[in-house]
C-alpha positions in Angstrom: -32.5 -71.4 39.9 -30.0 -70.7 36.8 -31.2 -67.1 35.3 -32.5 -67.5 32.0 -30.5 -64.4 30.6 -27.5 -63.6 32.7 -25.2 -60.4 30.9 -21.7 -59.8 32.7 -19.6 -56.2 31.8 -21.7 -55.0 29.1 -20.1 -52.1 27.4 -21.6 -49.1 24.7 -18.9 -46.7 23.5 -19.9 -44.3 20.9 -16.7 -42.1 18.8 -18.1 -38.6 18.5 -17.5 -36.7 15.6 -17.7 -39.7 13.1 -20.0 -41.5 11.1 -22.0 -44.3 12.7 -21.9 -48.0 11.9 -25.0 -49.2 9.5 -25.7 -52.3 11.3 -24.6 -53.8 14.1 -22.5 -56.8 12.1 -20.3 -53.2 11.1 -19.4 -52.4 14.2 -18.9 -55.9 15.4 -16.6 -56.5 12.3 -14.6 -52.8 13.3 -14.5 -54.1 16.9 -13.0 -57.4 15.8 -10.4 -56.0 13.8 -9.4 -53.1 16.2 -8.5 -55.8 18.8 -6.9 -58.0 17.0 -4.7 -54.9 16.4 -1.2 -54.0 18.6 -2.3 -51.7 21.5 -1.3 -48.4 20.8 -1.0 -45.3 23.7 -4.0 -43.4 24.0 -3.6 -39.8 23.9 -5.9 -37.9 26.8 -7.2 -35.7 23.4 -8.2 -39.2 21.7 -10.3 -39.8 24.8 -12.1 -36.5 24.3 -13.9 -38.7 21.3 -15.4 -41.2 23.2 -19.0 -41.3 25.0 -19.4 -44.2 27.0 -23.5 -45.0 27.2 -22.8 -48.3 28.9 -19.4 -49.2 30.9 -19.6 -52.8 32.9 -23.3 -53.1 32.8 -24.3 -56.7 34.4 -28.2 -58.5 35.3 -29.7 -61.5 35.8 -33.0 -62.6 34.4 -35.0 -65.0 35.2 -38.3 -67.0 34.1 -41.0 -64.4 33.9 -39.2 -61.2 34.6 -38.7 -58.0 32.3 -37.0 -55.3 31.7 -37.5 -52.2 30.0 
């Protein structure tokens, strides 16, 4: 039976140390324009900034199940 949701490498990062997004259609729209940007190096101290909550999350659900 095809899952009725089915999520593949679902990632969360947070920056620490800077102000948050408002709404999610902010952060989309910062995402978006950060990858349509050259990739730069990524200096171990840049790292320091990041908190992943998420990294490659993936589930299945289907008919009837829950989560939560």
């Amino acid at each position: 039976m095809k899952p009725l949701i089915e999520v593949e490498n679902l990632s969360k990062c947070y920056r620490t140390g800077e102000r948050g997004f408002r709404s999610l259609r902010d952060s989309f729209q910062y995402w978006w324009g950060q990858s349509l940007k050259k990739e730069t190096k990524i200096e171990e101290a840049d790292l320091k900034r990041f908190f992943w909550a998420l990294k490659d999350i993936s589930f299945r659900l289907q008919a009837g199940e829950a989560i939560g």
